[in-house]
Backbone as numpy.savetxt, mean C-alpha at the origin, in Angstrom:
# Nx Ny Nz CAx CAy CAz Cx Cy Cz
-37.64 10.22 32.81 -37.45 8.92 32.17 -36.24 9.00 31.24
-35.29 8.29 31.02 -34.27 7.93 30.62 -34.39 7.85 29.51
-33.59 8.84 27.96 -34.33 8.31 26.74 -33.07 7.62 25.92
-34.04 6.89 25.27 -33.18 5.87 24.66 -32.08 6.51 23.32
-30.82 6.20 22.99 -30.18 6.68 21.93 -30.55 5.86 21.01
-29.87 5.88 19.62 -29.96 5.17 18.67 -29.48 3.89 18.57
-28.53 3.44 19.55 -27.59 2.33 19.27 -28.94 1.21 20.34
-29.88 1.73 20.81 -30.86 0.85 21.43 -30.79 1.44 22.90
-29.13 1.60 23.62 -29.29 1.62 25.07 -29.66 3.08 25.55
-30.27 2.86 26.51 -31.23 4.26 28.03 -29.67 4.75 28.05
-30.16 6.14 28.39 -29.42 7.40 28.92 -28.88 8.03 28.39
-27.83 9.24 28.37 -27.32 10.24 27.24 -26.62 9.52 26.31
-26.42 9.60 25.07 -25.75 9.08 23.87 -24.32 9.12 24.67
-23.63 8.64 23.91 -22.14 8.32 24.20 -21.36 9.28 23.67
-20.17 9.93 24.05 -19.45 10.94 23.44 -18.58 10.23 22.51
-18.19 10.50 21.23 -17.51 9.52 20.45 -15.72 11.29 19.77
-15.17 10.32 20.15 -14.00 11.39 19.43 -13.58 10.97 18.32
-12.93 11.57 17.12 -12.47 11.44 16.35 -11.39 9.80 16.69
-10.53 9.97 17.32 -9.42 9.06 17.34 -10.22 7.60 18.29
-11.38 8.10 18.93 -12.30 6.28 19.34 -12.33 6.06 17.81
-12.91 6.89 17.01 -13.86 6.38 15.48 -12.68 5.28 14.60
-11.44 6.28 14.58 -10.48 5.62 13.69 -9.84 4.27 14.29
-10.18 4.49 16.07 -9.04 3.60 16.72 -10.24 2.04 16.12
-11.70 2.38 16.42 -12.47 1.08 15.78 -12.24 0.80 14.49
-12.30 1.62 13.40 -12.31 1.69 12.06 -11.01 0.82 12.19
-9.42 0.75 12.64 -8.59 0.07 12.24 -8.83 -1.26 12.80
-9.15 -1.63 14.39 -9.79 -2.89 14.04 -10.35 -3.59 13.77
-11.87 -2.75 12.99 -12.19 -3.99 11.79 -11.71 -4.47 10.46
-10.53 -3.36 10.41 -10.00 -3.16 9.08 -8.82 -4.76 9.51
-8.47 -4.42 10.68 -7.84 -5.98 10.84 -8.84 -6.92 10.89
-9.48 -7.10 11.63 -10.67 -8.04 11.38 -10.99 -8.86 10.30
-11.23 -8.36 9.77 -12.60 -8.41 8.47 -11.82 -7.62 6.87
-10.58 -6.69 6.94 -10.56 -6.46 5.89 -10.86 -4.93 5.37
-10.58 -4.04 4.63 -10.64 -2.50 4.18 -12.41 -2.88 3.57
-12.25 -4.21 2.54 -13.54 -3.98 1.53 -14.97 -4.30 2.35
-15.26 -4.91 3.16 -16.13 -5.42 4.24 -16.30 -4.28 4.77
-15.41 -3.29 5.27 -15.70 -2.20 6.15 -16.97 -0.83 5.72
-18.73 -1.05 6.56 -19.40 0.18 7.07 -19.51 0.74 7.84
-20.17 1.97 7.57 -20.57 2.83 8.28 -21.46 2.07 9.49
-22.05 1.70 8.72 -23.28 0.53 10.07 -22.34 0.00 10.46
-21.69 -0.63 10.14 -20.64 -1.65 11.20 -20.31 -1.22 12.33
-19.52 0.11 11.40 -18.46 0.76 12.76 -19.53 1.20 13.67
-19.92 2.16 13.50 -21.50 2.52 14.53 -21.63 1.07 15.52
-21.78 0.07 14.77 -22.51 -1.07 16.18 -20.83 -1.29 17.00
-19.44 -1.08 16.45 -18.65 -1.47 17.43 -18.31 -0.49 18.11
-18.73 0.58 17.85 -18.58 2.06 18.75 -19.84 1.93 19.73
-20.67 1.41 19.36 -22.26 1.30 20.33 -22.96 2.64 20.33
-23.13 3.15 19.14 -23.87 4.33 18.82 -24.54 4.07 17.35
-25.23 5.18 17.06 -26.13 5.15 15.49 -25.33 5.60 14.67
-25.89 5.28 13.20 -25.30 5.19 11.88 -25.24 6.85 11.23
-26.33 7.10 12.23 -26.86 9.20 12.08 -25.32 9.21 12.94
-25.27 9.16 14.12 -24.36 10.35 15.34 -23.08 9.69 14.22
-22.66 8.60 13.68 -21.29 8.68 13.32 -21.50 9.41 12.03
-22.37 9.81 11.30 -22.45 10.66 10.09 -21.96 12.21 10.43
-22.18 12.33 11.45 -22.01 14.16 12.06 -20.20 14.04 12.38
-19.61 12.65 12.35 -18.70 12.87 12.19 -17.34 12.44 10.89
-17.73 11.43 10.03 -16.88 10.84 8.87 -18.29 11.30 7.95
-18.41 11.71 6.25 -18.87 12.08 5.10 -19.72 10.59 4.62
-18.66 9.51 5.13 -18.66 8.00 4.66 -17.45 7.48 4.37
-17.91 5.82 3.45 -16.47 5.23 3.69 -15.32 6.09 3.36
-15.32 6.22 2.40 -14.23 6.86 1.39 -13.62 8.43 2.49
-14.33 8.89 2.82 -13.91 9.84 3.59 -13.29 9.11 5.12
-13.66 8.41 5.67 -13.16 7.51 6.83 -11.79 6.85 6.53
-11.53 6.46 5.18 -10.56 5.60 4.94 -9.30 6.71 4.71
-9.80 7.74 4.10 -8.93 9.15 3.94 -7.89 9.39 5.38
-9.16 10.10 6.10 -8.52 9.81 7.35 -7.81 9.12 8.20
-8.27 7.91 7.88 -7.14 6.87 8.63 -6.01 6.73 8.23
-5.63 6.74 6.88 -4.54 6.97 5.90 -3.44 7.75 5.93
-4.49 9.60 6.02 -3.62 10.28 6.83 -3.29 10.77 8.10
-3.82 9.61 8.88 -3.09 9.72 10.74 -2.02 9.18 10.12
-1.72 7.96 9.79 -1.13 7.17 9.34 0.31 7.82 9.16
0.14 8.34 7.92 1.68 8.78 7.52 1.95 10.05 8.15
0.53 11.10 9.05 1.49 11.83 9.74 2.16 11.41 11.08
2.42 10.26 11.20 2.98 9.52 11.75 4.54 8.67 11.20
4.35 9.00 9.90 5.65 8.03 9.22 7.07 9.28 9.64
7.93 8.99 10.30 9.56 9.81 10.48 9.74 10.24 9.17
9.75 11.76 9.32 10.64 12.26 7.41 11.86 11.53 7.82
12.78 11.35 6.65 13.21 10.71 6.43 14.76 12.01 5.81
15.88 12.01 6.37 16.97 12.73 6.07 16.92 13.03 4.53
17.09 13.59 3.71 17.00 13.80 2.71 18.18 13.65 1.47
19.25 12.75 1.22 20.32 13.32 0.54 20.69 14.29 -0.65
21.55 14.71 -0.95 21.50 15.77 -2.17 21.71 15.16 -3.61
22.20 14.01 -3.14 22.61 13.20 -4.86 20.85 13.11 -4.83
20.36 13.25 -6.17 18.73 13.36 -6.75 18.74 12.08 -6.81
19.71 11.05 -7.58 19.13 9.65 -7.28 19.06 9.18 -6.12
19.74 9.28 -5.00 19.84 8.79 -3.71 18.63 9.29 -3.25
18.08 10.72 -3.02 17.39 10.99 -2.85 15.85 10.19 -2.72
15.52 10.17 -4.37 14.53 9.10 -5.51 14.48 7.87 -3.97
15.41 7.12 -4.42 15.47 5.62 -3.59 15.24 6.02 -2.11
15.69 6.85 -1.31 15.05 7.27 0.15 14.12 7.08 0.23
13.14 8.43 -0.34 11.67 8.68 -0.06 10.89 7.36 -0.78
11.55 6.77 -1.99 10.52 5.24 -2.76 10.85 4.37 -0.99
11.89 4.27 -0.72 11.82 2.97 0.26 11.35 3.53 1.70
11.04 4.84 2.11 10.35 4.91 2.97 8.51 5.01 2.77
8.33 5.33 1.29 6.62 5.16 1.27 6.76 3.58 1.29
7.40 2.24 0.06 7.55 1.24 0.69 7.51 0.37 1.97
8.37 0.92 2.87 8.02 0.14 4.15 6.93 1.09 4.84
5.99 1.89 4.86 5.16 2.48 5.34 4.03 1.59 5.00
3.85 1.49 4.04 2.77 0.52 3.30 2.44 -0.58 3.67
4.38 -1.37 3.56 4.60 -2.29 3.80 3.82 -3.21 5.21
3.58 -1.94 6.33 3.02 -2.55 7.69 1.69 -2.46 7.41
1.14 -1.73 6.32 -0.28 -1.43 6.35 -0.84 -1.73 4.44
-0.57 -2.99 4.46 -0.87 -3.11 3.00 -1.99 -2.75 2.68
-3.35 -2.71 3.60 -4.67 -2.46 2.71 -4.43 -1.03 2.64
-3.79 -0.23 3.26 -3.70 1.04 2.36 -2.93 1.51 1.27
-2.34 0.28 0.35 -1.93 0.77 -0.71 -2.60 0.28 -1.68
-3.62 -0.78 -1.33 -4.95 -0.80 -2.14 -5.95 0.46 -2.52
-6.31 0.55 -1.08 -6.88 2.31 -1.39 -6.53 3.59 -2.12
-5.25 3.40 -1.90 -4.20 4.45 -2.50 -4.17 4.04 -4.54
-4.29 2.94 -4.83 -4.03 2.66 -5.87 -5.66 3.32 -6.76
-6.70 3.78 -6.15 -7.99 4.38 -6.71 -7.86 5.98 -7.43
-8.01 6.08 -8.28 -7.83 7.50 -8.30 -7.91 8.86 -7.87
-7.01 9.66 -7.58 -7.32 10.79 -6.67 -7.05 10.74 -5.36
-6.80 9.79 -5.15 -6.57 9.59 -3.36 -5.33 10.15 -2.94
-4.44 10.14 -4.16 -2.99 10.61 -3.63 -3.00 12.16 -3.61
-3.19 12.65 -4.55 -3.71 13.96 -4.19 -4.33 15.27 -2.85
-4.87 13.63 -2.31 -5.86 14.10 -1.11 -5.07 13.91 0.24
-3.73 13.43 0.14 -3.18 13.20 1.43 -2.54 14.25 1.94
-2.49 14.27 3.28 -1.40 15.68 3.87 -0.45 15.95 3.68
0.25 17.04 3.99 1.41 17.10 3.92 2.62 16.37 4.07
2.78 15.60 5.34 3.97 15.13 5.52 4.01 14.02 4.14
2.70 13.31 4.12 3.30 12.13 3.13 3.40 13.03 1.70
2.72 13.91 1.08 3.14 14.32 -0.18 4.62 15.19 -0.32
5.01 15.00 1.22 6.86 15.58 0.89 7.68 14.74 0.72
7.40 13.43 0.87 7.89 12.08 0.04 7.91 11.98 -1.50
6.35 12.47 -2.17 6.65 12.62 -3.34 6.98 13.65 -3.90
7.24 14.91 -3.75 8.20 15.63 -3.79 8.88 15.39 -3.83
9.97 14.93 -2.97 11.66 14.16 -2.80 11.04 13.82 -4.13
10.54 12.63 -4.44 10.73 12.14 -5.71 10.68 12.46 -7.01
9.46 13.81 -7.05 9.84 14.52 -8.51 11.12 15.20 -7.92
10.82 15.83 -7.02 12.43 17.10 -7.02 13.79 16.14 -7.38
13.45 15.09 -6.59 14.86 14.11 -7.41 15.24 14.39 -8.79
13.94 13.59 -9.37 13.32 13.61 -10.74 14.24 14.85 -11.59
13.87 15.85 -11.06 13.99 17.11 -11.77 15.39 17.77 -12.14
15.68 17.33 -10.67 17.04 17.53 -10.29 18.14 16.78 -10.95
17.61 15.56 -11.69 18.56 14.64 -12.22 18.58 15.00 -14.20
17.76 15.62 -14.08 17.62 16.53 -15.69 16.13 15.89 -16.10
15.32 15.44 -15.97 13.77 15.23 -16.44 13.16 16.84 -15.91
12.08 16.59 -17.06 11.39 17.75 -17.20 10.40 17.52 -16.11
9.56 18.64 -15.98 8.46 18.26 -14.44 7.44 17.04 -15.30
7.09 17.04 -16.07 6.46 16.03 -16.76 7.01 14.25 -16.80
8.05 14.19 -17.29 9.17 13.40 -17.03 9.03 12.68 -15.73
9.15 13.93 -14.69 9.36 13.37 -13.26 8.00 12.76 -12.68
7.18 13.56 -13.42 5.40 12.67 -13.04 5.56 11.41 -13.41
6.17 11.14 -14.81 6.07 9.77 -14.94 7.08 8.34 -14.18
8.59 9.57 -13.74 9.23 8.43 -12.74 8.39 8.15 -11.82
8.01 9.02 -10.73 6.83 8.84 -9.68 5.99 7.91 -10.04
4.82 8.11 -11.36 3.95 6.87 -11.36 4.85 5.63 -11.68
6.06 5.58 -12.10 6.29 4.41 -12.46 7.16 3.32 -11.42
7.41 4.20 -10.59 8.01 3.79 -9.14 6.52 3.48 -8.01
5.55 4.30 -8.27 4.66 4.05 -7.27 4.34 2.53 -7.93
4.18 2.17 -8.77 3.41 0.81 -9.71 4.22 0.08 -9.11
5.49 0.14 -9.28 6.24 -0.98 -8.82 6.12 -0.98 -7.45
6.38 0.01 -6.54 6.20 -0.55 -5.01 4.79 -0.97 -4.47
3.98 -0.21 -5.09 2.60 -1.19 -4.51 2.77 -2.25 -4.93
2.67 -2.69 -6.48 2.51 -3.84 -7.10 3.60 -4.69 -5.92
4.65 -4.86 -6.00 5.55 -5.75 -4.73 4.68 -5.80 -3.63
4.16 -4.67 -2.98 3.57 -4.63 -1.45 2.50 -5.77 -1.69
1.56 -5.32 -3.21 0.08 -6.17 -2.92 0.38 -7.73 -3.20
1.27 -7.74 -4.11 1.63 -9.66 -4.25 2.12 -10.21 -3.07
2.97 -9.35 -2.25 3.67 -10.06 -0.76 2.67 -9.77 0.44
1.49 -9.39 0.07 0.80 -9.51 1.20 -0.59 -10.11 0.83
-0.61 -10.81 -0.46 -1.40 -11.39 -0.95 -1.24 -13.09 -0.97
0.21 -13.06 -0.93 0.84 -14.25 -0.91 0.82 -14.68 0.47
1.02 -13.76 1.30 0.68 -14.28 2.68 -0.17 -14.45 2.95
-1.25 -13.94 2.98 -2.49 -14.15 3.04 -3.19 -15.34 2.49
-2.62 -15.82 1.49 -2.63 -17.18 0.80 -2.31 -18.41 2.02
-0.89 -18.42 2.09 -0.24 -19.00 3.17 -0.62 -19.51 4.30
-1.45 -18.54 4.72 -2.39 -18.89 6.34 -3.08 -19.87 6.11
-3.01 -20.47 7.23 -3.86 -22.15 7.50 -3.21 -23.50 7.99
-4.26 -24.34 8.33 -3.96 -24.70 9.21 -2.83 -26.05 8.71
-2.19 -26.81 9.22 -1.26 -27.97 9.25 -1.49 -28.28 7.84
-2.56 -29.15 7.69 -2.43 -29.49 6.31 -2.67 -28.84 5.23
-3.53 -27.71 5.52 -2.76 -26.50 4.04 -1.54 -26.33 3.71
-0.94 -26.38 5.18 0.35 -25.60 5.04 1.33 -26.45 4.87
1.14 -28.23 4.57 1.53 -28.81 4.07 1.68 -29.16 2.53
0.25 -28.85 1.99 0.13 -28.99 0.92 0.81 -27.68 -0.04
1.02 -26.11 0.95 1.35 -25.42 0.01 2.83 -25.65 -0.37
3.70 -26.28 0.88 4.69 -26.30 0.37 5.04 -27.51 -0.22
4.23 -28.32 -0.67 4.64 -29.45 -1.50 4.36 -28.43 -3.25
3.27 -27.43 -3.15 3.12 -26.99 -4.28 4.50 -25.89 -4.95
5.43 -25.29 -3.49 6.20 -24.66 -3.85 7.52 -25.15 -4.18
7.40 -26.90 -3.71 8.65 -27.38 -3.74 8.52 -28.32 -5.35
7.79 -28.02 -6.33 7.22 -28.90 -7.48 6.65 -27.84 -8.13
6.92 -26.25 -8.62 6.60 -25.44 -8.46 6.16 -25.36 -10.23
6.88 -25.60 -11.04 7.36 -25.98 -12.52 7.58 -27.44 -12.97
7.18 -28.29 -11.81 7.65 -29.56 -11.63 6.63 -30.41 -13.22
5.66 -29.67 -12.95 4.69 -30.52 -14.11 4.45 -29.97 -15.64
5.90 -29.27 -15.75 5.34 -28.38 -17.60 6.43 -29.12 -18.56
6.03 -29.40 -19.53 6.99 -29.78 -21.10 8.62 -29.25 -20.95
9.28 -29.82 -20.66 10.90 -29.53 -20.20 11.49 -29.15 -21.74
11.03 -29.81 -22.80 11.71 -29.96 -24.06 10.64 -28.25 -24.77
10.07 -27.89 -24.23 8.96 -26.64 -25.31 9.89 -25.44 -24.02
10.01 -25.93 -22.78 9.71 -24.56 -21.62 11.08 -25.03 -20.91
12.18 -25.24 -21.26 13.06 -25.80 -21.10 14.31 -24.73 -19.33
14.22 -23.45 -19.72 14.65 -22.86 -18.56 13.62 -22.64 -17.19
12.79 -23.02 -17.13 11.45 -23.17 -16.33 11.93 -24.26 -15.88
11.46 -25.60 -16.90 11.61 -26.84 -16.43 12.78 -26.74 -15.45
14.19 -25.98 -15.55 15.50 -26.49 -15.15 15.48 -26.11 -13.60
14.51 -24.91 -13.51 14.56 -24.09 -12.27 13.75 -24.69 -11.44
12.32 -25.59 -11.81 11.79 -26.01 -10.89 11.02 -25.80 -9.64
11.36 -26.24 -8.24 10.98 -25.57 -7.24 11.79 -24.83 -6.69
12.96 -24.28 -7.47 13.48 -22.97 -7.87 12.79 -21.42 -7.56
12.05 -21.49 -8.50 11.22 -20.09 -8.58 10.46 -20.26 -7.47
9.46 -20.56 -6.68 8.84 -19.86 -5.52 10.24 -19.75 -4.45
11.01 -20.55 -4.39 11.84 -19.80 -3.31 12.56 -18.45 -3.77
13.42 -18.35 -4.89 13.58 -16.82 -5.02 12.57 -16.15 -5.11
11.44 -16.19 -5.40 10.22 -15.25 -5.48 10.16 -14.30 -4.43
10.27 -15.43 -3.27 10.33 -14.83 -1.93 11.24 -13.87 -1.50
12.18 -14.32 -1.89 13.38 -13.31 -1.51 13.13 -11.95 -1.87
13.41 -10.71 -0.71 13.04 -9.58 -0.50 14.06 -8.73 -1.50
13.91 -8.61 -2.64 14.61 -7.49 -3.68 14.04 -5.99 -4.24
13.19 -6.29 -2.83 12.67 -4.37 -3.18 14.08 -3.85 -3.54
14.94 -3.32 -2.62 16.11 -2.36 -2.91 16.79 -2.45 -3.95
17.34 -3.75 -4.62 17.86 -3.94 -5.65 17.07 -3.71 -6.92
15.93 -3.56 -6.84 15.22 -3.68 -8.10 14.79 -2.16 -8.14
14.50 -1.43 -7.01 14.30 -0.33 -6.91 15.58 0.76 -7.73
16.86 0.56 -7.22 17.90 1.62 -7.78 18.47 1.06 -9.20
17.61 -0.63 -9.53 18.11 -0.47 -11.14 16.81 0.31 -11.19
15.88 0.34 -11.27 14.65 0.75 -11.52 14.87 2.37 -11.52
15.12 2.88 -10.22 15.66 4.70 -10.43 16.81 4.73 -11.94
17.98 4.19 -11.82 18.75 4.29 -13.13 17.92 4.21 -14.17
17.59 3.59 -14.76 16.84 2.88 -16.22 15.64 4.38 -15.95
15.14 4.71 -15.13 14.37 5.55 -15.38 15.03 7.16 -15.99
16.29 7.52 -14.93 17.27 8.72 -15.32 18.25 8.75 -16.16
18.19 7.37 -16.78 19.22 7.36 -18.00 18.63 8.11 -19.35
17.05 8.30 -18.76 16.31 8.65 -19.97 16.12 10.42 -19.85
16.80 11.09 -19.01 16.53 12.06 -18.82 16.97 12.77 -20.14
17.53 12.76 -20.72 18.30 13.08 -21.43 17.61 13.56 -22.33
16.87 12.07 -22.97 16.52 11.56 -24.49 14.96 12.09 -24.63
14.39 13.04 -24.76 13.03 13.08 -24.09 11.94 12.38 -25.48
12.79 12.46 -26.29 12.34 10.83 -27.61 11.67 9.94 -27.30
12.87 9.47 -26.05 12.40 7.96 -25.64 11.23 7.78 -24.60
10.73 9.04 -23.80 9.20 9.02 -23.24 8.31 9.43 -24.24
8.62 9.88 -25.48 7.61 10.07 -26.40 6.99 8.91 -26.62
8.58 8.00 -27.29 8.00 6.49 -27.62 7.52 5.78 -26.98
7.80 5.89 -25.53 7.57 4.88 -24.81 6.25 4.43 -24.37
């Protein structure tokens, strides 16, 4: 007699590999979203039990690990230059557009400890970026703090532009109404109290849009290595 598995159906359980688990795990993650995503879930779109996928992912947090790092051992290193600032801006705009295709993982990434936990190829990105760091006269301490202060800024950009899109979606007359909201954007505040606002108008959501990762990024590397110097001014800061 034919015995039943866990997922309900007769006959031998199903063989499940590592790369079926993740290949489901990413489309519910399109689906439905990173925060929605279980263990029970994935199990019913694999068509097995919540036990047989335990013998293979810890749980979420360990599942999401993994997917993370297929992920970037997949991202192209990236040529390396020898100027330390050039350098800095490489490896920032290649974790950037890495992200960029996969924004819910720079949500995840933003939890503590997670960066720590990734493989190799992606932590030779941040490398480039302290060794930049280091290389440009900051102390290894110093260079921890360019790193966090470059990672803030490129997620923070990634999660508003894919938050904003996400906004965006819908149907005809949303998408009518949003752009009457972007074209009247400042349209309704005190011109005489808020007077450079007032002037700009439905001004500001259209530059908003405009893509100034790069530019904001290498003032952002400068202003950070101008301080190499002064190690005062990370005291104060």
């Amino acid at each position: 007699m034919p015995r039943r598995n866990e997922s309900g159906r007769t006959g031998r359980p199903p063989l499940t590999s590592r790369a079926q688990i993740l290949a489901a795990a990413r489309r519910l993650i399109d689906r439905n979203g990173w925060e929605s995503l279980t263990i029970r879930q994935l199990a019913a779109e694999l068509g097995i039990g919540a036990t047989t996928l335990y013998h293979h992912v810890r749980g979420k947090e360990d599942l999401l690990l993994l997917l993370i790092r297929e992920y970037a051992d997949q991202i192209s290193q990236p040529e390396l230059p020898e100027d330390p600032r050039e350098r800095i801006v490489v490896a920032a705009t290649v974790i950037h557009d890495a992200l960029a295709a996969w924004p819910w993982a720079a949500e995840v990434l933003t939890a503590d400890g997670f960066i720590a936990r990734l493989g190799e190829p992606a932590l030779r990105l941040v490398e480039a970026i302290v060794g930049g760091a280091v290389a440009a006269g900051c102390t290894p301490e110093q260079a921890v703090h360019v790193f966090r202060s470059l990672w803030y800024y490129t997620v923070g950009e990634i999660l508003v532009r894919a938050h904003s899109a996400r906004g965006s979606v819908g149907d005809g007359e949303q998408a009518a109404r949003a752009d009457a909201e972007r074209a009247d954007f400042f349209g309704g505040i005190d011109a005489e109290s808020l007077p450079q606002l007032a002037a700009l108008g439905g001004k500001w959501a259209t530059l908003a849009s405009q893509d100034t990762y790069g530019a904001g990024l290498r003032a952002f590397v400068d202003g950070l290595l101008a301080r190499a110097g002064r190690p005062q001014e990370w005291e104060s800061a």
